[in-house]
Structures are given as structure tokens and as C-alpha cells.
C-alpha positions in Angstrom: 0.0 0.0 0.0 1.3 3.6 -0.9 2.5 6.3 1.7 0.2 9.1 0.0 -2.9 8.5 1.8 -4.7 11.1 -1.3 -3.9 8.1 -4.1 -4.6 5.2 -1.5 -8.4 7.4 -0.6 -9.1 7.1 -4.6 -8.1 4.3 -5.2 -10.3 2.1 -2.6 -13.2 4.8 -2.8 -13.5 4.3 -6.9 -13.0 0.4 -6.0 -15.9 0.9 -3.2 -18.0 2.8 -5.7 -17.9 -0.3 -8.1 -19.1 -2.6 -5.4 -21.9 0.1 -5.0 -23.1 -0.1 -8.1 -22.5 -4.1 -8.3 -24.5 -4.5 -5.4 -27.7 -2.4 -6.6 -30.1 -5.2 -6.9 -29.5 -5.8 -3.5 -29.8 -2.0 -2.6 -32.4 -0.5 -5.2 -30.7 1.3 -8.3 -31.3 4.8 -6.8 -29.3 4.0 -3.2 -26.7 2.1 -5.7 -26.0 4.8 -8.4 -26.1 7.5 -4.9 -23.6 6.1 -3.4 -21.3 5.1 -6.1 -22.1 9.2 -7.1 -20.6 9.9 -3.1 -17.8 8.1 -3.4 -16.9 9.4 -6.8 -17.2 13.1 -5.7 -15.3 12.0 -2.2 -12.7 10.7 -4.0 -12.1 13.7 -5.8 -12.2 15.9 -2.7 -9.0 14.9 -1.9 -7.2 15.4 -4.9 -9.2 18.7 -5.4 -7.6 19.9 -1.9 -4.1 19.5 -3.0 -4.0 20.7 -6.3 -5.8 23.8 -4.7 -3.0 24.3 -2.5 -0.2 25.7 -4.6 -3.0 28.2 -6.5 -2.3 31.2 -4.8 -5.4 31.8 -3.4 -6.1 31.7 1.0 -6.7 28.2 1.8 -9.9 29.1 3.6 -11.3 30.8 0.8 -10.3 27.3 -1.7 -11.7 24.7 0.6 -14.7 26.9 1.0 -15.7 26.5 -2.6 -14.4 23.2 -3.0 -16.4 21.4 -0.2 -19.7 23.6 -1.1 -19.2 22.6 -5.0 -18.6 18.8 -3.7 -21.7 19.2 -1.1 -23.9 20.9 -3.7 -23.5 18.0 -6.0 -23.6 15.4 -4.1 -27.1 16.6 -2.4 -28.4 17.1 -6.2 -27.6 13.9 -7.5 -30.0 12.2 -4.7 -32.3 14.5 -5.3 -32.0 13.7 -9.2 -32.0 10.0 -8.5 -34.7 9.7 -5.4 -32.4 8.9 -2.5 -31.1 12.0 -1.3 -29.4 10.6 1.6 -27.4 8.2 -0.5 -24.5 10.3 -2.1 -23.9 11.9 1.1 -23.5 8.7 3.1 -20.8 8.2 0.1 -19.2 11.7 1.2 -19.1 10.1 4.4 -17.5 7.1 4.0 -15.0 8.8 2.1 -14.1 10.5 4.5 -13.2 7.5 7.1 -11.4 6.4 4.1 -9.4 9.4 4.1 -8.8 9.0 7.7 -7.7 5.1 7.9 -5.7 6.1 5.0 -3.8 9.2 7.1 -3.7 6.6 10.2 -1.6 4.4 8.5 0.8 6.4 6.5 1.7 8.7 9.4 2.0 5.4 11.5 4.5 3.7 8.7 6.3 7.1 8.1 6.9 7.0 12.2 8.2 3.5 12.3 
């Protein structure tokens, strides 16, 4: 497993995102295609957050826009696909991703 806890969050959310959409006869295709749209846009979060870094602009000001942009969509794609709570539950697992992800490569990088 990589050290860069960004790459290691996108790659398992995308993989996570394929079992959501594999699994959406067993979940209904709204709740499937919702959270497979979360943990698309939470995998991009990430990635959105460091490339915004070195733009120049306060970091406040950059994460503000990002996460609203991210949030906005997210909460219109279950509203688009009838399971509004969906997406956002993919936002949120994304984001223990993310932290796992941290965990362990600041506990390898301290061994």
C-alpha cells in the first residue's frame, strides 16, 4: 500500500464505488448509483484539496468553494436520483477512508 494516503483514498473509494453499483439489486438502483455518485465526488475531494494548495489563493477561501461545490452535488444527485441521503452517506464514508488512509501512513512514516 502507498504512503500518500490522497492516491490510496481514490483508489479504494473508486473500488468501493464499483461494489456500490455491483450491489444495486440488492440495494435498489437509486441508493446504488447514490452512493457510487458519493464516493466518486469523495474521492475527488482529496485530490481537489491538493491541487488547490499551490493556486495562490487563502486556503480558507479554496476549501470553501471546494467542499460547497462537492456538497452541492452530491445533495443534487439524490435528489436527481430519489435517494437524497445516499451520495452523502458516500461523502461520508469517504471521509473514514481518508482518515484510515492518514492513520496508517503517518504510522508507517513514524516506524
Amino acid at each position: 500500500m502507498a504512503l500518500d494516503p490522497v492516491r490510496t483514498t481514490a483508489i479504494a473509494s473508486l473500488s468501493l464505488a464499483a461494489v456500490a453499483l455491483a450491489a444495486f439489486p440488492l440495494l435498489s438502483l437509486p441508493v446504488g448509483a447514490g452512493l457510487a455518485t458519493g464516493l466518486v465526488l469523495g474521492a475527488l475531494n482529496p485530490i481537489l484539496a491538493r491541487r488547490l494548495l499551490g493556486n495562490g489563493l487563502p486556503y480558507h477561501a479554496s476549501s470553501l468553494m471546494r467542499l460547497l461545490t462537492v456538497s452541492a452535488l452530491a445533495v443534487g444527485a439524490g435528489i436527481l436520483l430519489g435517494a437524497p441521503w445516499a451520495p452523502l452517506a458516500g461523502l461520508v464514508a469517504v471521509q473514514v477512508v481518508l482518515m484510515a488512509a492518514s492513520t496508517a501512513a503517518y504510522l508507517r512514516q513514524r516506524q
